[in-house]
N, C-alpha and C positions, 0 to 999 in steps of 0.2 A: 351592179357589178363592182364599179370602186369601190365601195362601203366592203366585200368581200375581201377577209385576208388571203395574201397569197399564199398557193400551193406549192411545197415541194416535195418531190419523191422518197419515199421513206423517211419522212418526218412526222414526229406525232402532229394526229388531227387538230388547227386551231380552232374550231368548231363541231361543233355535233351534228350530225344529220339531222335530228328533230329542230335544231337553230335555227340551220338553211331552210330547211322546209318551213317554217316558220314566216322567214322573213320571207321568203317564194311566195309565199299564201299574202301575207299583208302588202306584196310590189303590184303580182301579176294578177291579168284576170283571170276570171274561173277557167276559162277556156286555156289560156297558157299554163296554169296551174295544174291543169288537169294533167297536159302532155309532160311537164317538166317531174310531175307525181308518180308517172307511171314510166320514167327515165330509170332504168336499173342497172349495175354492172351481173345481175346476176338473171337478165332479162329472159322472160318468154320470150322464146325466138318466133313463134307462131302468133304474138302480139305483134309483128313491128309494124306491118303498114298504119296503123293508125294514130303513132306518135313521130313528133316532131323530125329530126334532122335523117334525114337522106343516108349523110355519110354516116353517122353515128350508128345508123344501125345498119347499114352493110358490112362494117366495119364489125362491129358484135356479133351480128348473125356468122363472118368468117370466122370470126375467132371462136366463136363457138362449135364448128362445124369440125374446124382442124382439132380441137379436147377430143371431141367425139371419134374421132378419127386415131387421133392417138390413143382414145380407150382401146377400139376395136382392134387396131395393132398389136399391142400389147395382148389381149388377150387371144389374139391368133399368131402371138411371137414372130411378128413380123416387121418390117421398117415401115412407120406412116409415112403417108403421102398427103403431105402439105399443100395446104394451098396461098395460105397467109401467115402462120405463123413460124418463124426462123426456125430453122432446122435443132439450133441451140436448146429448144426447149426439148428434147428428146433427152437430155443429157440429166444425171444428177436424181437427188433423191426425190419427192414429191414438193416437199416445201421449197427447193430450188429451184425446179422448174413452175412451179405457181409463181415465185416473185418473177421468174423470168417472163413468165404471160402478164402479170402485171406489170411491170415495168416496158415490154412490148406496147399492151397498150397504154398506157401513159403517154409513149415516146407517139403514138399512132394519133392520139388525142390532141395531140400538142400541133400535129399538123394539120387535122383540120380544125379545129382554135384557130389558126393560125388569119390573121385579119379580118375576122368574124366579130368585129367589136361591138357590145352592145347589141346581142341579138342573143334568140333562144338555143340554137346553136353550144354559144357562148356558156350561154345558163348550165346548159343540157349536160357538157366538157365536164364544168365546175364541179356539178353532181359527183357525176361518173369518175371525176378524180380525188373528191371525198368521199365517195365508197372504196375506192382502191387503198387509200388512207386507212382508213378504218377497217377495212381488212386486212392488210400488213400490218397494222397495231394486235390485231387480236392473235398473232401469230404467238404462239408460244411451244418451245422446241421440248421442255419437259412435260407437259401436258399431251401434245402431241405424238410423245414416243409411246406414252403411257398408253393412249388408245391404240396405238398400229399395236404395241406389243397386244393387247388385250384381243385382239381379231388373230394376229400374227400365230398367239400362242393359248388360246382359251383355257385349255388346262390345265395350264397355270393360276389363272384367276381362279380357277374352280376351287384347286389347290388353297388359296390361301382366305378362302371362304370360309 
C-alpha cells in the first residue's frame, strides 16, 4: 500500500487498472489475489458472499439496490424510496447524478478505509477508488449527448444516413 500513489476524487487516474492488478498479483497470494480480482465497482451483486470485505459489499450491494430503485421510479414516475443513497442524487441530468453516486461512494469508502491500515479491506478501497477514477475520466459530455440524442431522436440518425 505505500508504494500505492495517492487517490483523489476527480483526478486523473495515477495508475492504470491493469498496473494495480499487476502489482496485486506479484504482492498477494493466489487466494487474496483472487478476492481483490474479483473486487468491482461495477459488481455482481449475486457474487458478494464470497469475496473479501463485509462492509464493502454491503455498502455496493445498497447502493446498487437504491440505482435499481431509482430506475423503477422513474419509470413508474414516481418518487424513489431510498435506502442508502442521498436524496441528492434524484436531482440533475444522468451524468450528474452518476458523479453524485460516485462521489457518495468515494465519500462512503473513505470511511470504511478509515483505520483499516494494511489489510485487504484497504486493498479492496484502493481498487474500487480506481475504478471510480477511471470512470469519471471516461466521462465525456460530447460523446455522450451524441448517444442520448441517437436513442432520444433515431430519426434523425436515420436521416443523416
Amino acid at each position: 500500500m505505500s508504494s500505492l500513489p495517492s487517490l483523489s476524487f476527480e483526478e486523473i487516474p495515477p495508475i492504470s487498472l491493469s498496473e494495480f492488478n499487476q502489482d496485486a498479483k506479484d504482492q498477494l497470494s493466489g487466494k487474496h489475489f483472487h478476492i481483490m480480482e474479483s473486487t468491482d465497482i461495477q459488481m455482481d451483486i449475486s457474487n458478494t458472499a464470497e469475496s473479501g470485505s463485509g462492509a464493502v459489499n454491503i455498502l455496493l450491494s445498497e447502493v446498487y439496490q437504491d440505482i435499481s430503485e431509482l430506475r423503477k421510479a422513474k419509470r413508474h414516475n414516481r418518487q424513489a424510496k431510498l435506502e442508502r443513497l442521498p436524496i441528492l442524487v434524484t436531482n440533475g441530468n444522468p451524468l450528474v447524478r452518476e458523479k453524485q453516486i460516485m462521489h457518495y461512494l468515494w465519500e462512503e469508502l473513505d470511511s470504511i478505509e478509515s483505520g483499516k491500515r494494511f489489510s485487504m479491506t484497504e486493498l479492496m478501497v484502493y481498487k474500487l477508488k480506481l475504478q471510480i477514477l477511471w470512470r469519471l475520466n471516461s466521462f465525456n459530455i460530447d460523446a455522450g449527448a451524441a448517444v442520448l440524442d441517437s436513442v432520444v431522436n433515431p430519426s434523425k440518425k436515420e436521416e443523416v444516413q
